[in-house]
N, C-alpha and C positions, 0 to 999 in steps of 0.2 A: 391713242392717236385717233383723231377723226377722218374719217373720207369721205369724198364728196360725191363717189359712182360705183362704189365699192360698200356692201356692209363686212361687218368683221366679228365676230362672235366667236368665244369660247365657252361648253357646255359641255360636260361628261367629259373630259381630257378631248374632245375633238373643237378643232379650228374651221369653224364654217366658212368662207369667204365665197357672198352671194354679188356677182356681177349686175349693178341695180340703176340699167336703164329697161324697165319693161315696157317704155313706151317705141322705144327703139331697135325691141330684140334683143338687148344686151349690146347692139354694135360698139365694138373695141374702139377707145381711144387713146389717145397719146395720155392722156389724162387717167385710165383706167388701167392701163399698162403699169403705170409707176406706182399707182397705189398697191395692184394684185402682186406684182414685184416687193414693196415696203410689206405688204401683208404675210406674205409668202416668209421673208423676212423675220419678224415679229413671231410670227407662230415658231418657225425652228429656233429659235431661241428661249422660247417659252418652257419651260418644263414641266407645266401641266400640260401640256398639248402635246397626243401622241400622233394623231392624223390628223390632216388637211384634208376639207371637203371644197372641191370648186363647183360653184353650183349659178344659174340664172335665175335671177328674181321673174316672176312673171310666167308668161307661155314660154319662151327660149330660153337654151343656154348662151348662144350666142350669134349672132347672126351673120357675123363676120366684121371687116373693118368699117368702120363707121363711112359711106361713102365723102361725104364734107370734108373728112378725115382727108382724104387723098386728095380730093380736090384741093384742096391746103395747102397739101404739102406738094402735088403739082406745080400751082400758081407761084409757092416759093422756091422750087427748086429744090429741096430738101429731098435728101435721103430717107425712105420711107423708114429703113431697118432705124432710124432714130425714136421713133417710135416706143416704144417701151424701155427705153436704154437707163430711167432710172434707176440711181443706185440701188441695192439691196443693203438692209441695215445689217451690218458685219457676219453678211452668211457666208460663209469659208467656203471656195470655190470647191470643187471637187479635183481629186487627186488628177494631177495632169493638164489641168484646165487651160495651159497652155497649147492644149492639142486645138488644132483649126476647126473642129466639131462640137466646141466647146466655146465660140467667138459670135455665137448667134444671138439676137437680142431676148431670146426664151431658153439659151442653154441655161439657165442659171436654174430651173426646175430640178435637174441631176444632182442639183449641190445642196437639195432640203432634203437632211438627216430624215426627216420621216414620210412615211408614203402619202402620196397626195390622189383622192379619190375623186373622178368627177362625176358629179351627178347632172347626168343630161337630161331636162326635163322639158325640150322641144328642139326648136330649130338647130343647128348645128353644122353651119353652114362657112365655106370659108378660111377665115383666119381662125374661127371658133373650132373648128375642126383642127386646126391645126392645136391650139392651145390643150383641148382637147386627148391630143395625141400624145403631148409631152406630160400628161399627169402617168402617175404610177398602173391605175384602176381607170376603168370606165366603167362605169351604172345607168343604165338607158330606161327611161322610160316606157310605154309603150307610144305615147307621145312623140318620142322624140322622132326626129327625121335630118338625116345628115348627105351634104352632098361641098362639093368644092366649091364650086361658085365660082369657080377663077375666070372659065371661059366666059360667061355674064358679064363680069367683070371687066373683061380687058386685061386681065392682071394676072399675075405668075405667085404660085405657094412661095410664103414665106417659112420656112421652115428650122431658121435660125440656124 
């Protein structure tokens, strides 16, 4: 499968998946949501693949939601939580999934059979922090630097 803001690599039983805008921090988008989602995907299905690594091309892991992002979906009227809503390719939800805490557009992390490791190798700001939070592991560089952003923002954690 190819991606367009996402790379995807498998190498030694581990599933690399590197968030690959580093001209923009990695900032999340609707676009980049459904790929790490399909990729996320794709790897627990795999059976070479024991661990997931989520990682930022570049100086950041993430920088948070792409601001244009929101502007967007502002201008449209859209629900931001639409956002990352694409499907995952036939990963079995996790036991219960009908629980309200499990209906967030990043619950679906809980439902990859294998541990997912993020390697933080800058910014980490944000919704990147947020995504950040729902991996299994965190791995920080000394690099890295993390804060919410929210209040900057205008905007409230999405926390799914």
């Amino acid at each position: 499968m190819s991606y367009r803001e996402i790379l995807y690599d498998v190498k030694d039983r581990i599933a690399t998946i590197t968030l690959n805008r580093p001209e923009k921090l990695n900032a999340w988008t609707e676009l980049m949501g459904g790929e790490v989602r399909r990729a996320m995907g794709e790897a627990a299905l795999d059976d070479a693949v024991r661990v997931i690594v989520l990682t930022g091309a570049g100086r950041g892991f993430c920088a948070g939601a792409d601001m244009g992002l929101l502007s967007d979906i502002a201008g449209a009227g859209k629900d931001s939580s639409d956002a990352a809503r694409a499907p995952a390719r036939a990963v079995t939800p996790p036991e219960g999934s009908n629980r309200l805490d499990f209906q967030g557009p990043f619950s679906y992390f809980p439902s990859i059979p294998k541990p997912i490791l993020a390697a933080l190798n800058g910014a980490t700001a944000g919704l990147g922090l947020v995504i950040a939070l729902y991996c299994d592991l965190r791995m920080a560089s000394e690099a890295a630097v993390f804060t919410t952003a929210f209040p900057a923002a205008a905007s409230s954690p999405s926390t799914g």
